[in-house]
NULO-391277 format. One record per residue (C-alpha): chain; residue in one letter; x, y, z negated. Coordinates in Angstrom, 1 decimal, decimal comma, padded with zeros to 4 digits, always signed. Last residue first. Layout:
REM NULO-391277
 cadena residuo      X      Y      Z
      A       a      X      Y      Z
...
This chain:
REM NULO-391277
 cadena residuo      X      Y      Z
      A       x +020,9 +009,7 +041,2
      A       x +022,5 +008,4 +037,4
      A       x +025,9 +010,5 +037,7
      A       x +024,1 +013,7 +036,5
      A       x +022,1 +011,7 +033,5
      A       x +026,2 +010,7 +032,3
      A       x +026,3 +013,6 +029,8
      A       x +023,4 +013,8 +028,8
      A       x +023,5 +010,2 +027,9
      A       x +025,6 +011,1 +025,0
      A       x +026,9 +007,6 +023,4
      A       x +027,7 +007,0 +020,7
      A       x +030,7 +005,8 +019,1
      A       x +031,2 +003,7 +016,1
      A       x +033,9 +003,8 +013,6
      A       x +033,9 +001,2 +010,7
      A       x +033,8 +002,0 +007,3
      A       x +033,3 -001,1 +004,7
      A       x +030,6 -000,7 +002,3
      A       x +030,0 -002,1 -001,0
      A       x +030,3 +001,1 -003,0
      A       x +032,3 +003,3 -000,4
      A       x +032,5 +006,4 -002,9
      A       x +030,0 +008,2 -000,2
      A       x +028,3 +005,9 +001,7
      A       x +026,7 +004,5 -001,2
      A       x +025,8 +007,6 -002,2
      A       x +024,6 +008,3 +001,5
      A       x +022,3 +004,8 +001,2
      A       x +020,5 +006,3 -001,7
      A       x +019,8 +009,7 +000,0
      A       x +017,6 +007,6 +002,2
      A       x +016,4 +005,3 +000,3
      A       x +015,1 +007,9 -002,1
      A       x +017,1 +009,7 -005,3
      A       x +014,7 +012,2 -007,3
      A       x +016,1 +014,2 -009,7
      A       x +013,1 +015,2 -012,8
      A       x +013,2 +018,1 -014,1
      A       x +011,9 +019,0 -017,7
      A       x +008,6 +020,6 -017,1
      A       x +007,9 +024,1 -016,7
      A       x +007,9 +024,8 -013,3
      A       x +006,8 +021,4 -011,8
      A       x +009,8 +019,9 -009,8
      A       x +009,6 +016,4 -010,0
      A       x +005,8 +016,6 -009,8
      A       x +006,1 +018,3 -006,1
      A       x +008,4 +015,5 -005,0
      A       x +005,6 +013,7 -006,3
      A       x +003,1 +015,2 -004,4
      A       x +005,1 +014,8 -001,3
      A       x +005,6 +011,5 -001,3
      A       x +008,9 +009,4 -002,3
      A       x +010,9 +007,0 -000,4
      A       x +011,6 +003,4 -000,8
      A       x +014,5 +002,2 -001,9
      A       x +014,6 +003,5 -004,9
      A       x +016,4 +006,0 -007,6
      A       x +014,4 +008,0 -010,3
      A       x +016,9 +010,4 -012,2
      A       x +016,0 +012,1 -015,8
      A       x +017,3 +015,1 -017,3
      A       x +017,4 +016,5 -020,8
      A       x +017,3 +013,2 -022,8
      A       x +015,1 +011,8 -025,4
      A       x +012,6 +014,3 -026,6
      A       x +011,1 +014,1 -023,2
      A       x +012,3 +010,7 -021,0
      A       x +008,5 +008,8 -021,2
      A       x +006,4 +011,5 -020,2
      A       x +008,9 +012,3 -017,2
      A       x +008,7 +008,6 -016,2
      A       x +005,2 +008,9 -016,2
      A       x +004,8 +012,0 -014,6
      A       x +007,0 +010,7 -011,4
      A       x +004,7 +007,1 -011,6
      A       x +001,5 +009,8 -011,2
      A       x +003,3 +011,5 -008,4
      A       x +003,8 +008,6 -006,4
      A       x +006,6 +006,2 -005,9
      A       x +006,2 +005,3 -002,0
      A       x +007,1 +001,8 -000,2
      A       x +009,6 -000,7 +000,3
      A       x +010,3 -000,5 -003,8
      A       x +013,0 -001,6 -005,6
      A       x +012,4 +001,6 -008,3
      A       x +015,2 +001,9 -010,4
      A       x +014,7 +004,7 -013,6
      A       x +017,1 +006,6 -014,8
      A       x +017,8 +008,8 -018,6
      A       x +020,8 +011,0 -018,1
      A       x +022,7 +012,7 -021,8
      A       x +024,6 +015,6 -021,5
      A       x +028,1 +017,1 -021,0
      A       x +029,1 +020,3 -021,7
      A       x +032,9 +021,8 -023,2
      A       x +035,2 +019,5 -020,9
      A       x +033,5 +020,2 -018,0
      A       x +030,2 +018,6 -016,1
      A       x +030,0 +015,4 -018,3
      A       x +027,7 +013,2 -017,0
      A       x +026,4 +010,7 -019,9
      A       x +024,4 +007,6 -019,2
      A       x +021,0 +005,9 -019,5
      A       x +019,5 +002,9 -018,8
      A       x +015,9 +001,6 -017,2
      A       x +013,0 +003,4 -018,7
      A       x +009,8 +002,8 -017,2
      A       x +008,9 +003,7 -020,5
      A       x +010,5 +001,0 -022,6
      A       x +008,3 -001,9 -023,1
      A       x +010,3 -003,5 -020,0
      A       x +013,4 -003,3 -022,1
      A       x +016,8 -004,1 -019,8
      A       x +018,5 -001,0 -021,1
      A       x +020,8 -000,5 -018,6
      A       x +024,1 +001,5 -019,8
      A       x +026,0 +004,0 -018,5
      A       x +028,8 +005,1 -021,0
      A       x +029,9 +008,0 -018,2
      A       x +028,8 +009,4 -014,9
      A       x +031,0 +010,5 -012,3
      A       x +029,7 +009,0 -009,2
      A       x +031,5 +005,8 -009,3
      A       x +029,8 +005,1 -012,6
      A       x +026,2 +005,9 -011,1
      A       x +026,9 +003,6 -008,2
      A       x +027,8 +000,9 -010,9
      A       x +024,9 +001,7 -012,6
      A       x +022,5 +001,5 -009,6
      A       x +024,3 -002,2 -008,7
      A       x +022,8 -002,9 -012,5
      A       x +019,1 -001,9 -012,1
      A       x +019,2 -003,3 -008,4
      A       x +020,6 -006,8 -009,6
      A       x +018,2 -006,4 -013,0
      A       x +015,2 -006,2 -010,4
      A       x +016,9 -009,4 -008,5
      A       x +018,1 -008,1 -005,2
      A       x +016,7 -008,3 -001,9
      A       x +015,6 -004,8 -001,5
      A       x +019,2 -003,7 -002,2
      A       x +020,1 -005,9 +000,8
      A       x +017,5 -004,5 +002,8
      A       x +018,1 -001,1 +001,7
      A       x +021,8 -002,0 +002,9
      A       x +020,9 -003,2 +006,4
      A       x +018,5 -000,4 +006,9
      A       x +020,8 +002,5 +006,4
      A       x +023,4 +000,9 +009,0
      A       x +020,5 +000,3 +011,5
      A       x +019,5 +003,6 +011,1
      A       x +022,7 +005,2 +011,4
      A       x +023,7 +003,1 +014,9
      A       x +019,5 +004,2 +016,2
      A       x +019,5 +008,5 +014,9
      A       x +016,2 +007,8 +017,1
      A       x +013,9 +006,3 +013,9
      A       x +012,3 +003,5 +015,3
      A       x +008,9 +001,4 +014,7
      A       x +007,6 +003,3 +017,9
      A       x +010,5 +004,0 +019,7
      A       x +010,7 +000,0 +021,3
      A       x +006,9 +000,5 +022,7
      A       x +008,5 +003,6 +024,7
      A       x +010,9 +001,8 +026,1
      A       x +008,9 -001,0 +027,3
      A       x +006,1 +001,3 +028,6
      A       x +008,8 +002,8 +030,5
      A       x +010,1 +000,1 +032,1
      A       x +013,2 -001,8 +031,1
      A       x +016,0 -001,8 +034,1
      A       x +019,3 -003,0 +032,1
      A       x +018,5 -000,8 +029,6
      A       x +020,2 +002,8 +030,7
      A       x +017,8 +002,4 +033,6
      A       x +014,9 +002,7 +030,6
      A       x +016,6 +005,0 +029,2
      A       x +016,6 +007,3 +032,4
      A       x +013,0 +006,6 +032,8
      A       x +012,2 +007,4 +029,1
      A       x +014,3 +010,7 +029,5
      A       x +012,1 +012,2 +032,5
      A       x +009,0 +010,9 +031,1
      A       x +009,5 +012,0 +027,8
      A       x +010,7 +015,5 +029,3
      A       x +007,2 +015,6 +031,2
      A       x +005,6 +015,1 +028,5
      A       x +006,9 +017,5 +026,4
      A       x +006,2 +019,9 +029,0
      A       x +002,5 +019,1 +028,6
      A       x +002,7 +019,2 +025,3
      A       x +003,3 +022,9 +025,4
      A       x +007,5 +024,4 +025,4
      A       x +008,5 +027,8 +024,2
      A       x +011,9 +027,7 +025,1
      A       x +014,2 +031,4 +024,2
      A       x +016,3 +029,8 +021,0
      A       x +016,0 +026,5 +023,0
      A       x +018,6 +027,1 +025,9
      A       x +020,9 +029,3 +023,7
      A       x +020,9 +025,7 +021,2
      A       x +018,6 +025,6 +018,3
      A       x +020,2 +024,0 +015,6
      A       x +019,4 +020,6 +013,3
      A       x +021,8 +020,2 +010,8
      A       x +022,9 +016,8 +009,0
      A       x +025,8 +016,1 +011,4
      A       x +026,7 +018,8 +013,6
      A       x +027,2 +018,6 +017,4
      A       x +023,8 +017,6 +018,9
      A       x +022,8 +020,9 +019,6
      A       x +019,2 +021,5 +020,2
      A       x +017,7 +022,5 +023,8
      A       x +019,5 +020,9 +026,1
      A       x +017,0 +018,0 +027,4
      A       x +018,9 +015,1 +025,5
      A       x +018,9 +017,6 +022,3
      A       x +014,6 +018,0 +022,3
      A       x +014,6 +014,5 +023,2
      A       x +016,0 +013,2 +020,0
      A       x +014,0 +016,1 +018,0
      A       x +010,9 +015,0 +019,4
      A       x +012,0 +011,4 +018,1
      A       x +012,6 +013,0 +014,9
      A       x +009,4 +014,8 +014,7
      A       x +007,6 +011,1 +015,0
      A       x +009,9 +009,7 +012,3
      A       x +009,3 +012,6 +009,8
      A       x +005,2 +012,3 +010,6
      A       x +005,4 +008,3 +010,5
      A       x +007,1 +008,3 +007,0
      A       x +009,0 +004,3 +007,4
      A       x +007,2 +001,6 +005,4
      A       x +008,8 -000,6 +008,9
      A       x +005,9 -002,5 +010,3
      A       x +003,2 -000,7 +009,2
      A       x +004,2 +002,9 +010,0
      A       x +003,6 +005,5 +007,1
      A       x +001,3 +007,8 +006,8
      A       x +001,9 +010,4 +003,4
      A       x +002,4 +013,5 +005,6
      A       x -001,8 +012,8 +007,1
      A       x -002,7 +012,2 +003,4
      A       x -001,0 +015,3 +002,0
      A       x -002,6 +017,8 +004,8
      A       x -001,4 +019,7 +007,2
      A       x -001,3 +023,1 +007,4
      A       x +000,7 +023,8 +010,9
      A       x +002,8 +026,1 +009,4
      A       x +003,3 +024,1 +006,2
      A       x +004,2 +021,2 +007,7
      A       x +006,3 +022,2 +010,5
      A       x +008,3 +024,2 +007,7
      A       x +008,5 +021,0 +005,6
      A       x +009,6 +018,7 +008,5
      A       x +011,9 +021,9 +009,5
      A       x +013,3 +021,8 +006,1
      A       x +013,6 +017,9 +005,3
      A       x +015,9 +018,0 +008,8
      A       x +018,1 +020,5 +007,3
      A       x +018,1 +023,8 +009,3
      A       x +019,4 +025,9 +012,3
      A       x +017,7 +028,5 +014,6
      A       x +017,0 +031,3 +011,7
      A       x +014,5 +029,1 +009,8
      A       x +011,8 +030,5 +011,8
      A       x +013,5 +030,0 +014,9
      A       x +013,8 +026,5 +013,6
      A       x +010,1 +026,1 +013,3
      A       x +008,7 +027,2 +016,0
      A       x +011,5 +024,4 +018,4
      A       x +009,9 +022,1 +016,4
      A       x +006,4 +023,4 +016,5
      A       x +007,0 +023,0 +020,1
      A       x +008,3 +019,8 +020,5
      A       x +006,3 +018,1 +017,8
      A       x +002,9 +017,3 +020,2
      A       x +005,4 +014,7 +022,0
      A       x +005,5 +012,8 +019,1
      A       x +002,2 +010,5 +019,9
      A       x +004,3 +009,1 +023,1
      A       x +002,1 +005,8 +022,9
      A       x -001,4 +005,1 +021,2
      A       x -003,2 +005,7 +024,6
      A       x -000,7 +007,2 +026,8
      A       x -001,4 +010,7 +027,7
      A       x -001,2 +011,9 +030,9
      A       x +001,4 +013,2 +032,9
């Protein structure tokens, strides 16, 4: 099969997916085998910073996902656990070249494509590219961020300290001083009834990266005055600055993206009603589609 101009980009992510957990001992976080495809491959901060244009997503996490989406419709990760990507029997012993991986794409594609009410497979695959497969979670993630993307900058500061508050934290307060920092409130966690300590945050509304410089800043502007800081936002955070949070030496810095954002959310049910959705395993039903 040969390759699409512009289309089925992920397929080169099979293998040094599949590398990559075995490495990790045939299971990981997602952030892990992104990392460990990363550094085993070498690649560099400006090719992991890409993002797609329509969407702000990270185009390198979003491409490995999709390989990761046909990597469990072929058999060869487990689709069972939530937040864990493992190797099933089937892919602890595959060692598959883009070629293969084009061949599953082209295999799957067609059978989504019938799944579609009859969509072709240029269709389909023109649909994946703005996506990220995990499609009834994104679509719940992206609804909020758009909500919180929507609201005034003292909304977001003040819906942050309300989701702070259900999350344990103490006499949160926001600031409201735009000469302040980049600081935006403050609040007390207490961890036991002996130590607590004092939480400067910042809320970023953004719909696209907080660099390492705006990490440094925030850290600059928190020292003397509290022993941990927080940055929340919508957007997401590069590399380098996930490396600036975490400079030996330096006071720490937690970083909170959309992502993770959305799961606190999720978590103490801060503006969200639960509702059960089902998904569907096409796996399953591929033997019934001939």
């Amino acid at each position: 099969m040969a390759k699409r101009k512009g289309k089925a980009e992920f397929a080169k992510w099979f293998g040094p997916t599949l590398d990559a957990l075995r490495s990790l001992g045939y299971s990981g976080k997602p952030r892990e085998v992104v990392d460990k495809i990363a550094s085993d491959l070498s690649l560099n901060e400006d090719f992991l910073n890409q993002t797609l244009d329509k969407s702000g997503i990270n185009k390198f996490y979003n491409q490995v996902a999709w390989a990761r989406q046909y990597l469990i419709w072929e058999g060869y990760l487990d689709s069972s656990i939530r937040g864990t990507w493992k190797l099933t029997d089937k892919g602890k012993e595959a060692h598959l070249t883009t070629n293969d991986a084009y061949e599953i794409i082209k295999k799957w594609v067609n059978i989504n494509a019938k799944a579609r009410q009859k969509k072709n497979e240029k269709e389909v695959l023109k649909e994946q590219e703005e996506e990220v497969p995990e499609t009834v979670e994104l679509k719940a993630e992206t609804n909020l961020l758009e909500v919180l993307q929507s609201l005034s900058p003292s909304g977001f500061e003040n819906v942050c300290k309300e989701l702070l508050r259900e999350h344990g934290f103490e006499n949160v307060l926001v600031t409201g001083q735009s000469h302040d920092g980049g600081i935006d409130g403050y609040g007390v966690l207490e961890l036991n009834p002996f130590v607590s300590f004092k939480v400067l945050f910042q809320c970023k509304r953004y719909k696209g990266s907080v660099s390492r410089a705006q990490v440094g800043d925030f850290r600059n502007a928190m020292i003397g005055r509290a022993e941990k800081g927080i940055i929340m936002t919508t957007g997401f955070f590069t590399r380098e600055a996930e490396k600036e949070a975490s400079r030996d030496g330096a006071p720490p810095v937690e970083l909170v993206d959309g992502k993770k954002l959305v799961k606190m959310f999720e978590k103490v049910e801060l503006g969200l009603k639960p509702k059960t959705i089902y998904e569907v395993q096409l796996g399953y039903f591929e033997k019934f589609m001939n």
